[in-house]
Backbone bond lengths (Angstrom), bond angles and torsions (degrees), N, CA, C in turn:
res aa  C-N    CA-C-N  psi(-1)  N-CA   C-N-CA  omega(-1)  CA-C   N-CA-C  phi
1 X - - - 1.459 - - 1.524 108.22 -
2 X 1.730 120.55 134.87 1.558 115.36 172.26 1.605 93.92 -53.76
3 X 1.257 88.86 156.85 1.606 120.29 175.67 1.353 100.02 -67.72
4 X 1.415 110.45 -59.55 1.835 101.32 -171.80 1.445 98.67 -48.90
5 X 1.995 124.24 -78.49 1.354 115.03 177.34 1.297 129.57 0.14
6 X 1.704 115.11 -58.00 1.126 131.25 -161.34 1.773 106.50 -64.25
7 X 1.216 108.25 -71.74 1.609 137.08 150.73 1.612 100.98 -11.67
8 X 1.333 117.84 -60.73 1.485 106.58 -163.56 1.813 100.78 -97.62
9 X 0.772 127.83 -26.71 1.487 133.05 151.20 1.500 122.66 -14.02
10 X 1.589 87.53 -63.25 1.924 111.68 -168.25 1.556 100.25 -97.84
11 X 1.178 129.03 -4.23 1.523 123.51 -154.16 1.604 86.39 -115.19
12 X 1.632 128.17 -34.29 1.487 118.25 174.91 1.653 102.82 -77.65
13 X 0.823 148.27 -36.75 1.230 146.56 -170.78 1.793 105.36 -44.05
14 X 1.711 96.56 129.05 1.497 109.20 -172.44 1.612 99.02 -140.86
15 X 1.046 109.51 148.18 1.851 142.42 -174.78 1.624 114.31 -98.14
16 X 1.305 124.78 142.63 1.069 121.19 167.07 1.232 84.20 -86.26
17 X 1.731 108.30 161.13 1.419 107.61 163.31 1.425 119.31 -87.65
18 X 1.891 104.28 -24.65 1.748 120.82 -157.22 2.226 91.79 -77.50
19 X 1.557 89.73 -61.98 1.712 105.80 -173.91 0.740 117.49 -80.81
20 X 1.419 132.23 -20.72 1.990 122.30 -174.99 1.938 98.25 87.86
21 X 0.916 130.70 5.67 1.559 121.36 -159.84 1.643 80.75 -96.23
22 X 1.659 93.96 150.16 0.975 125.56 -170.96 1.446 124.10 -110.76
23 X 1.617 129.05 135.04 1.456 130.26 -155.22 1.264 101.52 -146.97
24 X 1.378 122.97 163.58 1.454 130.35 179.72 1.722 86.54 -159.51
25 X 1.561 90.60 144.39 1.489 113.23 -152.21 1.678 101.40 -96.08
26 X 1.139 108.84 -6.25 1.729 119.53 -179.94 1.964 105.34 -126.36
27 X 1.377 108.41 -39.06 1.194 99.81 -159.81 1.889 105.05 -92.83
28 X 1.234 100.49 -21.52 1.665 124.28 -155.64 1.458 115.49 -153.61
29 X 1.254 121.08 43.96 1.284 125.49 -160.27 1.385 103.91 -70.29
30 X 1.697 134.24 -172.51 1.300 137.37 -157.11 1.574 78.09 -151.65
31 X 1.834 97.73 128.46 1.573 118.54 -165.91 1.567 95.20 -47.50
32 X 1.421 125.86 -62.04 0.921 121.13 169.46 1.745 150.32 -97.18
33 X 1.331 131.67 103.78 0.966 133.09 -123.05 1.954 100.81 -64.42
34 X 1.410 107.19 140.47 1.500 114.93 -174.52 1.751 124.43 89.77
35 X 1.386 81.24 -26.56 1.736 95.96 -178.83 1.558 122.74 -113.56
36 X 1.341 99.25 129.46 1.748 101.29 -167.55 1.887 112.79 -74.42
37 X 1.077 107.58 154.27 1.025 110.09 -163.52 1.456 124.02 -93.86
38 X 1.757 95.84 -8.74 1.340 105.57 177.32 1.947 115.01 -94.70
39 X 1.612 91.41 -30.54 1.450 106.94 161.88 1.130 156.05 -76.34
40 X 1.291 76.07 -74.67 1.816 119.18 159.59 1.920 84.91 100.11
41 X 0.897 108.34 61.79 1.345 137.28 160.43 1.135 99.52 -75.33
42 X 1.592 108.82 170.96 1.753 113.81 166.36 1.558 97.70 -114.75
43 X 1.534 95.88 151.68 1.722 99.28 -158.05 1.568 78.28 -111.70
44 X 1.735 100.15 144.45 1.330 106.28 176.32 1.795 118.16 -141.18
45 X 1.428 141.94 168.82 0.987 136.22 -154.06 1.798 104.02 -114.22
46 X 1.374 102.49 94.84 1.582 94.79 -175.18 1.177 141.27 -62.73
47 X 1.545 154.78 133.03 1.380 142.96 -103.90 1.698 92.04 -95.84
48 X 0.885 122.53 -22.39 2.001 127.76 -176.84 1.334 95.07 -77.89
49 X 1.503 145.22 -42.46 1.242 149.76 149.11 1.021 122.28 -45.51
50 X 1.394 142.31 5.96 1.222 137.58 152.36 1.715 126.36 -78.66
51 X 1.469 119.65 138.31 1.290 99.91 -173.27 1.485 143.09 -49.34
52 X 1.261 99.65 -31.05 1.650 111.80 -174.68 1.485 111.87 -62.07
53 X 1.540 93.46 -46.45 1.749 98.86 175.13 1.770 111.47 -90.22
54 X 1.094 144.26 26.33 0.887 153.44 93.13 1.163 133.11 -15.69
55 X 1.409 112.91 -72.49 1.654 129.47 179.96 1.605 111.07 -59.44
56 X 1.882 94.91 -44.17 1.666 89.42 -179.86 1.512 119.90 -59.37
57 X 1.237 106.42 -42.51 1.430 118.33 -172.37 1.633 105.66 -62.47
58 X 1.381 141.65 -60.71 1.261 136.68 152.36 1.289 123.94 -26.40
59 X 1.649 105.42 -52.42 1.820 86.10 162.86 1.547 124.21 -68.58
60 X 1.426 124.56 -33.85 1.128 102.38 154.49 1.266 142.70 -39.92
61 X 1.461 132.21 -39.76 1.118 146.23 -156.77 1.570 92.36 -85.34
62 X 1.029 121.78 -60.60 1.613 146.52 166.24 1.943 95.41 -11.15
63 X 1.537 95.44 -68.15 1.319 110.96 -159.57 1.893 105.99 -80.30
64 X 1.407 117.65 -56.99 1.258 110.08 -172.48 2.221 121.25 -92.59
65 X 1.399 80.29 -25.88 1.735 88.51 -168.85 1.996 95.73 -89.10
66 X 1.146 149.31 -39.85 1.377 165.61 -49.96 1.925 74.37 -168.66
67 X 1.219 123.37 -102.23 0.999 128.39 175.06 1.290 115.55 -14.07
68 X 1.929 129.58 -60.16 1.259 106.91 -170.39 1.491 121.81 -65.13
69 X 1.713 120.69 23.96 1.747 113.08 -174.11 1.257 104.85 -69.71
70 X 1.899 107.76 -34.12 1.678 96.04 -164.21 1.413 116.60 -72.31
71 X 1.384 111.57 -25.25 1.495 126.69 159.79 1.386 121.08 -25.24
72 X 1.408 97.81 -75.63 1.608 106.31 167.79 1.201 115.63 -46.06
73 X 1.347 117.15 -73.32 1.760 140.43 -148.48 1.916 73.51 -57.15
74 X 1.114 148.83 -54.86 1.632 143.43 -157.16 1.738 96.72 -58.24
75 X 1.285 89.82 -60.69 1.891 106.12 -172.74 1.543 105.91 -48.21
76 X 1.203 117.43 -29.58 1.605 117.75 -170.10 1.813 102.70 97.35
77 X 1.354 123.74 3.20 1.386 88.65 -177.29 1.478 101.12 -110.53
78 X 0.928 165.90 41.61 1.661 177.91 46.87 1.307 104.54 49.94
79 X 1.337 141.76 94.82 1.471 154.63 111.56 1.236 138.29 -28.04
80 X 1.321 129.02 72.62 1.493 110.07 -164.51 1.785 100.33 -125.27
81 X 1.397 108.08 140.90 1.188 112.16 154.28 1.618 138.54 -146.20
82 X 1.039 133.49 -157.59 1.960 119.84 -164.73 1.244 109.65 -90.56
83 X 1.193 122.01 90.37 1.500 128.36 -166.50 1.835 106.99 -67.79
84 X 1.985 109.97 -8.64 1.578 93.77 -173.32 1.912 100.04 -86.04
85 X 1.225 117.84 4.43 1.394 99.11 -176.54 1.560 117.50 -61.23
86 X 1.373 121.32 -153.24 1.197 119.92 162.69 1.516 136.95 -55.78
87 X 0.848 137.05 155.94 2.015 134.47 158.89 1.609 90.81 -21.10
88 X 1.569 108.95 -99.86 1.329 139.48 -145.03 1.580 103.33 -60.02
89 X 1.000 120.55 -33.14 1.805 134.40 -175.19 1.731 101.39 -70.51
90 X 1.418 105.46 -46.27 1.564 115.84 172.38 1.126 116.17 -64.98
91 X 1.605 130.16 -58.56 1.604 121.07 171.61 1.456 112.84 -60.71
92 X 0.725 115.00 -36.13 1.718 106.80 175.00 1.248 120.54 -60.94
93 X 1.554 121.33 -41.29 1.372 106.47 -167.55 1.805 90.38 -95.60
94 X 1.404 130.69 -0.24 1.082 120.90 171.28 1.828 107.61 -73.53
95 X 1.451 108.57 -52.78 1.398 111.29 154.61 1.513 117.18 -13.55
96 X 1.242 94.11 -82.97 1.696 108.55 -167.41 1.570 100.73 -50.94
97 X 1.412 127.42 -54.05 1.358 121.64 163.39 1.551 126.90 -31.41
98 X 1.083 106.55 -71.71 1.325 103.71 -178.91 2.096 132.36 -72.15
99 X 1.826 89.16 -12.62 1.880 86.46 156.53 1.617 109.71 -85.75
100 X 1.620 115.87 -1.75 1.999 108.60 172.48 1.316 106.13 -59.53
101 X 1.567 119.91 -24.36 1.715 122.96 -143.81 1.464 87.36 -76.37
C-alpha cells in the first residue's frame, strides 16, 4: 500500500466513545459528523490514529519488520498483494492467499 494511502486510511479512522463502533470520515463516514449513528455517542480520533504516531510506527516497521520480506520471499513463504485496490477485491484475494498456505 502507498504510504500516503496508508497514512490517510489510519488517520480518518474515528471511535464511538459510548459503543466502540467504528467510522472513517472518507471511506465510512457517520450521517452525522462527530456523532455515532448507532448511539449518538461522540465519535472521537484515537491517540495511535493520529498522524505523527502513525508515521513513527511505519518508520519503525520500515526499519525493523520491512527487511525480514527478503527472508521469506527466499524461503518460499512471501504472499504479497495490491493493497490500493478496493475493500472487497483485497479480502478476497487475501482470502484466497491465505487457504494456498
Amino acid at each position: 500500500v502507498d504510504i500516503e494511502a496508508l497514512v490517510e486510511r489510519l488517520t480518518g479512522r474515528r471511535t464511538c466513545k459510548d459503543c466502540g463502533r467504528g467510522y472513517h470520515i472518507t471511506f465510512d463516514p457517520a450521517k452525522k459528523e462527530g456523532v455515532c449513528d448507532a448511539c449518538n455517542g461522540q465519535l472521537f480520533q484515537r491517540d495511535d490514529d493520529q498522524e505523527e504516531t502513525i508515521r513513527k510506527r511505519l518508520d519503525v516497521y520500515n526499519e525493523q519488520t520491512s527487511p525480514l520480506t527478503s527472508y521469506y520471499a527466499d524461503a518460499g513463504l512471501l504472499k504479497s498483494l495490491d493493497g490500493m485496490q478496493q475493500i472487497d477485491i483485497v479480502q478476497k484475494k487475501m482470502l484466497e492467499l491465505l487457504k494456498a498456505v
